[in-house]
N, C-alpha and C positions, 0 to 999 in steps of 0.2 A: 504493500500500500504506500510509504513512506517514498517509493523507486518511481510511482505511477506519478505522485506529488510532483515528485522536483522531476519528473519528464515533463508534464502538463505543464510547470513555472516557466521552465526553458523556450518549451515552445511558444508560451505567450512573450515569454519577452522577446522572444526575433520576432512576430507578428508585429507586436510594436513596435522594436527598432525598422522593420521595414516600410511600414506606414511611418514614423517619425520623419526618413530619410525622403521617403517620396515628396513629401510637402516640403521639406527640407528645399528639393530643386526648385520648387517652385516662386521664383521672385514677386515680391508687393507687389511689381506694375505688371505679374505677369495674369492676362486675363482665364479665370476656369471653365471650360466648357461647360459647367451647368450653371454658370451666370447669367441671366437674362440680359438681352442688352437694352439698356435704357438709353432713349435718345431726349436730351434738353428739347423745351421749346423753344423752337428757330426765332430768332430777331433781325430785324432788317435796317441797315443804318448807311451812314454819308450816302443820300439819294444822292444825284444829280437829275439833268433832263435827259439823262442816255443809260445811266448806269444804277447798280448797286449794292450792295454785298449782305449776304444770307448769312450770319453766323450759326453755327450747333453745336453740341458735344455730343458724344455718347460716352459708357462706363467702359468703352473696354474698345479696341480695334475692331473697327467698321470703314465699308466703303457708303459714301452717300455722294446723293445727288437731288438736285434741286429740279422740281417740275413745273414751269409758268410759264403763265400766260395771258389772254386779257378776258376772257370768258371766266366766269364767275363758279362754272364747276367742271372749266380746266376741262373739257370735252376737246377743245382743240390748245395744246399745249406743244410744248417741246423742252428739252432738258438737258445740260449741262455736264460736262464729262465729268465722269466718275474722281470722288477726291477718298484720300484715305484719311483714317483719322488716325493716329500713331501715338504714343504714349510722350513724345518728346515736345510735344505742346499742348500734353494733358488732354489728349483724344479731341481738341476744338481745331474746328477751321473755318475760315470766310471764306465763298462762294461767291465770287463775282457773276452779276448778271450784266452783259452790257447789251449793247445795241437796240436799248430800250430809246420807246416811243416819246416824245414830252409828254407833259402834264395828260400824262393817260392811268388809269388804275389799273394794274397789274394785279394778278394772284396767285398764291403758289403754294405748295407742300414738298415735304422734304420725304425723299425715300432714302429708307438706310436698311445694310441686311450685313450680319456679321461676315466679319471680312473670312474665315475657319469655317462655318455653315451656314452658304447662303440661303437654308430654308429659314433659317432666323432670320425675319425680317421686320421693319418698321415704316409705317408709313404715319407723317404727321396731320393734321387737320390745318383746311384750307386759311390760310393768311392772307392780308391783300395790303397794300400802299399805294400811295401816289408820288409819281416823278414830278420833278421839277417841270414847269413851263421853260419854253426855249426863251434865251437871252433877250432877247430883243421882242417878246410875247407879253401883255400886261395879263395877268391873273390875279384875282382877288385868292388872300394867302389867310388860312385860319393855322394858329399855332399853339399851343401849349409848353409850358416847362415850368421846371420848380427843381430845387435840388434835397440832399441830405435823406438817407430813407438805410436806417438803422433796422439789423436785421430782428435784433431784442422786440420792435414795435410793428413785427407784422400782425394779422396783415395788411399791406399800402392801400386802405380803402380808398386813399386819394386818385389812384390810377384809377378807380372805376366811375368816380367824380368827374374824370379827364375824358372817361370815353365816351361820355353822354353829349359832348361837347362833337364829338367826330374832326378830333385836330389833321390835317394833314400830313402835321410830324409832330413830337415831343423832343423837345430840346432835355437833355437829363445833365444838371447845370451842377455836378459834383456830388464829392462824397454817395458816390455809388453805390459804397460801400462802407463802413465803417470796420476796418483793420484790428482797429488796436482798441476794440470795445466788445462786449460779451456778446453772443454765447462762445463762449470759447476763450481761450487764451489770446493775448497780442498775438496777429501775425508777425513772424518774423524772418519763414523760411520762406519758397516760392510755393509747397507745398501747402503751409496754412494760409499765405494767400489767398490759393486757388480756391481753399476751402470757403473762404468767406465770401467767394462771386458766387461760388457752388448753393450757400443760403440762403444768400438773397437769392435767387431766381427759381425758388421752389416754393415761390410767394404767386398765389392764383390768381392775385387781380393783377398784377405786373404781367403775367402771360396774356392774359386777355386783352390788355391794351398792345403787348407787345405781333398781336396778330388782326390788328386791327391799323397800326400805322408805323412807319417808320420812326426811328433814333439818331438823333444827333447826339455824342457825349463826349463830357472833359471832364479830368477828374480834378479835385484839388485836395487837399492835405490830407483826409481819413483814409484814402486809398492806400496810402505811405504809413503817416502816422502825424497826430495832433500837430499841426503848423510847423508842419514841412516843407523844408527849403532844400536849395541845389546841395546843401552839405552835409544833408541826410545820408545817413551810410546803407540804407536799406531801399533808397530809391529806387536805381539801377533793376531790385527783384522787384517792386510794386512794379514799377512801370512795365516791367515783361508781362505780369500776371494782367495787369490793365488790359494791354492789346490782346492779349491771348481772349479775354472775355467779352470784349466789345466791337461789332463788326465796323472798325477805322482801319482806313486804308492804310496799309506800312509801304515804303519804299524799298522796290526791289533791293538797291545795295543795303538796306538795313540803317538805314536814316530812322529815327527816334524820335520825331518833331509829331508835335498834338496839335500845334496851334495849325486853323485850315479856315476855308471862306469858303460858303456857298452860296450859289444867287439862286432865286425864285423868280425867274420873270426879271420883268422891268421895275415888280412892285417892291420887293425887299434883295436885299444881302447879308449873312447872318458871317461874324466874324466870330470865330471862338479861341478863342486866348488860354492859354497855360499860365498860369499864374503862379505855379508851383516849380517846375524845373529848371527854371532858370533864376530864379531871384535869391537876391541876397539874404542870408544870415536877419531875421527880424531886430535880431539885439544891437546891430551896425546903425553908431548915425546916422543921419539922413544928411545926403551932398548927392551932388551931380555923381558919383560910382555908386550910390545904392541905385540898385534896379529891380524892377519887379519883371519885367517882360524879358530882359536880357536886348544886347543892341539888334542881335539879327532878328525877334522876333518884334522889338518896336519899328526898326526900319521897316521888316514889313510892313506894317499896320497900317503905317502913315503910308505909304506908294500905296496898298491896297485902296484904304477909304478915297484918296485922290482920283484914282480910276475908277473908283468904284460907278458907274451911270442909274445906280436903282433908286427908286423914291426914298426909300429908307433904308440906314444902316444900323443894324442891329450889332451891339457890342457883346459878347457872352464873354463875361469876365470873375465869373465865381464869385468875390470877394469882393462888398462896397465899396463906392470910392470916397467919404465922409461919415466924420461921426461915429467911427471905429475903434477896435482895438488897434494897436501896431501890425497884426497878421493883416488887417486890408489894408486899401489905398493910402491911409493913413499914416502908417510908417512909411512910406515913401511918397510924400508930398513932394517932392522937387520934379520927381518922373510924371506925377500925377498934373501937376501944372502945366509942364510941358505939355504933356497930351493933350490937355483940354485946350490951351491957347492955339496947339493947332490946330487942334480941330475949328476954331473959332475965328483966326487971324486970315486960314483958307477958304470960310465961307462955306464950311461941307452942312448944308442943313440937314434934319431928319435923323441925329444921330440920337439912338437910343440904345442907354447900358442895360442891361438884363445882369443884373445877379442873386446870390441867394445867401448860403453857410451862416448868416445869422436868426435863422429859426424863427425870423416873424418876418410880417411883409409892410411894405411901404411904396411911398409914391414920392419923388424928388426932381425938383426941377432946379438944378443948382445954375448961379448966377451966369456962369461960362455960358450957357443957351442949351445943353442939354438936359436932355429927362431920365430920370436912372427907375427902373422898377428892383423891387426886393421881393421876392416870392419864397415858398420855403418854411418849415420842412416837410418834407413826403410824412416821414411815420421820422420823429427823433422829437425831444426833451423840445417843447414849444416854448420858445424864451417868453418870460413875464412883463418885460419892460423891449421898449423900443428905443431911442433916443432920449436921454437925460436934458435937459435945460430945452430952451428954447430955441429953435431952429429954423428960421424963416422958410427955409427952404423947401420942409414936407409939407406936403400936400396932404397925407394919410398915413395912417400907420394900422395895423391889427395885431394883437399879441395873445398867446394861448390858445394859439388854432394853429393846426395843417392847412396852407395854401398853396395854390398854384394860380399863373398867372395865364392869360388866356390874349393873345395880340391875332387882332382883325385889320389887314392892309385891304384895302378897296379906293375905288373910284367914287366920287361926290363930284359930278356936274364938271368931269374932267379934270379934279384935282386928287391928287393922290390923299390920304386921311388913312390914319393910325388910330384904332381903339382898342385899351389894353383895360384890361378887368381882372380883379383879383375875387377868388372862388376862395372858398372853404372846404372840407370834406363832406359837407351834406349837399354840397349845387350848389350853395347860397352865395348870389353876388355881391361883395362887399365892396367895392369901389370900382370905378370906370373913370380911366382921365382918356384925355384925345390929344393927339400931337396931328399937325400945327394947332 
């Protein structure tokens, strides 16, 4: 009996050691065949009037492909060559659609089928957008955006607020994400990163909107970590994990630039600014070398809005430019002058700032001749106070609510006219200014 014991022990322990050793081979990225493959909800971002890109992920290596077209249930479609999705950019890719139509609505679904057993297959539910109007086309432009949307505070009932509106795009105006805030530990490898794009986007009114209209996005400090500047040591990995989760176009040679311009027509141009990779140290005096944009991204700015021919220019610059802490325009007052005198000394009318990261919204028309709106937060901590002391300059303020800002470009008896309205999370419209 005692001989049968320690036969029977023996043998379990090599069953063991050989099932130990099999998982053993088995790497973390490496995917198991009885893993289902789960495919993200596809998002659609930097439209143009020709083109566009389809972001996705799935859990594990898969080939996809994108199916559109301008019929509504894709009866007459066509589709895009097969992409793979590989572990070394966390199984996401952007799908460029081009040699689209202007100001047309498109629609599309995404087919994916494990890249190991193509009977494993995924196919998503129909999405749709609209392209930009051709250049030199007047189009009346409906838009949406608002920043900050904290995954602790799902879920984003604000984006279902937004879809009732039917924006043509959502501008998503920072803190996409919040990094270095719960659930979870601070991000701080590319891995818990990834994680944190991973929780937000498994938020159901965010899908709903995200299949309903295109995305424009920038990030600013929560992506990184709390008022982050170019001398952050963990940039370099947020900014990977950024592009990796948001469908923005990267340059072939591996150029790293966020800051980009889109036109709608002849009625707006939408500039969106980085605010964060390129500026100085917040703690640095303020002189002509503190910068917030950096010189190659302020030279842009100014040659763009000069060229720019659209009724309105719309500035997407994260962070207010008065009235602040030092993280906005505030600790760089010298840059911030600058910009506005040029703006003003050149005669560019119809510029308006769009920004957010301060958690309540407002309405500013500061002396220079510009209008600034403040929109914000999606789902995050709704600041209690707006501006301390007296401030000739507001127009409005709202505080302890989720807002989002809602901008209508149109035609009046042949003149261009801007109306911009700030919502709450129940519909409710709480202010309406008009430029001119």
């Amino acid at each position: 009996m005692q001989n049968r014991w320690r036969f029977s022990a023996i043998f379990l322990f090599l069953v063991l050691e050989v099932v130990a050793r099999t998982f053993a081979s088995i790497s973390p990225g490496t995917p198991h065949l009885a893993q289902e493959l789960v495919v993200s909800a596809p998002i659609v971002g930097d439209v143009t009037a020709d083109g566009a890109l389809i972001w996705t992920r799935a859990n594990r290596e898969a080939i996809v492909q994108v199916e559109y077209g301008k019929d509504a249930e894709l009866g007459m479609s066509q589709f895009t060559e097969p992409v793979r999705l590989s572990p070394d950019r966390d199984f996401t890719a952007k799908i460029p659609l081009d040699g689209l139509l202007p100001h047309t609505r498109y629609f599309y679904r995404l087919h994916a089928r494990d890249s190991g057993d193509p009977s494993r297959a995924f196919v998503s539910s129909i999405g749709t957008f609209l392209t930009a109007p051709a250049q030199d086309e007047w189009g009346a432009l409906t838009f949406a955006y608002s920043g900050d949307a904290g995954e602790a505070y799902q879920p984003f009932r604000l984006f279902d607020a937004i879809r009732t509106q039917r924006p043509d795009f959502f501008l998503f105006l920072g803190d996409t994400i919040y990094a270095d805030q719960s659930p979870g530990p601070e991000a701080k490898t590319l891995a818990e990163y990834r994680l944190k794009y991973q929780g937000n986007r498994k938020d159901a009114a965010f899908q709903r909107l995200a299949r309903e209209t295109s995305f424009y996005v920038i990030w600013d400090d929560h992506e990184i970590a709390n008022n982050a500047n170019r001398a952050h040591p963990r940039l370099l990995t947020a900014r990977r994990a950024f592009l990796e989760y948001w469908p923005i176009r990267e340059d072939a040679a591996g150029e790293t630039r966020l800051y980009r311009s889109f036109r709608w027509g002849r009625a707006a141009e939408l500039f969106i600014l980085d605010c964060r990779q390129y500026r100085s140290p917040q703690a640095e005096r303020d002189g002509p070398s503190k910068t917030m944009l950096g010189a190659e991204q302020k030279a842009w700015l100014k040659a763009a809005l000069l060229a720019s021919p659209a009724a309105f220019k719309f500035i997407a610059t994260t962070v207010p430019l008065k009235y602040h802490t030092r993280d906005s325009w505030e600790g760089y007052r010298i840059e911030r002058q600058e910009l506005l005198e040029f703006i003003r000394t050149n005669g560019i009318a119809h510029v308006i700032f769009l920004a957010a990261d301060v958690h309540y919204a407002a309405v500013l028309r500061h002396v220079e001749g510009v209008v600034e709106i403040i929109a914000g937060p999606i789902a995050q901590f709704p600041s209690p106070i707006a501006f301390v002391g007296r401030r000739p300059e507001v127009e409005f303020t709202a505080v302890n609510m989720y807002t989002y800002a809602l901008v209508h470009v149109f035609l009046t008896d042949g003149e261009p006219r801007a109306e911009i309205s700030l919502f709450n999370a129940a519909g409710k419209r709480l202010h309406t200014t008009r430029v001119p």
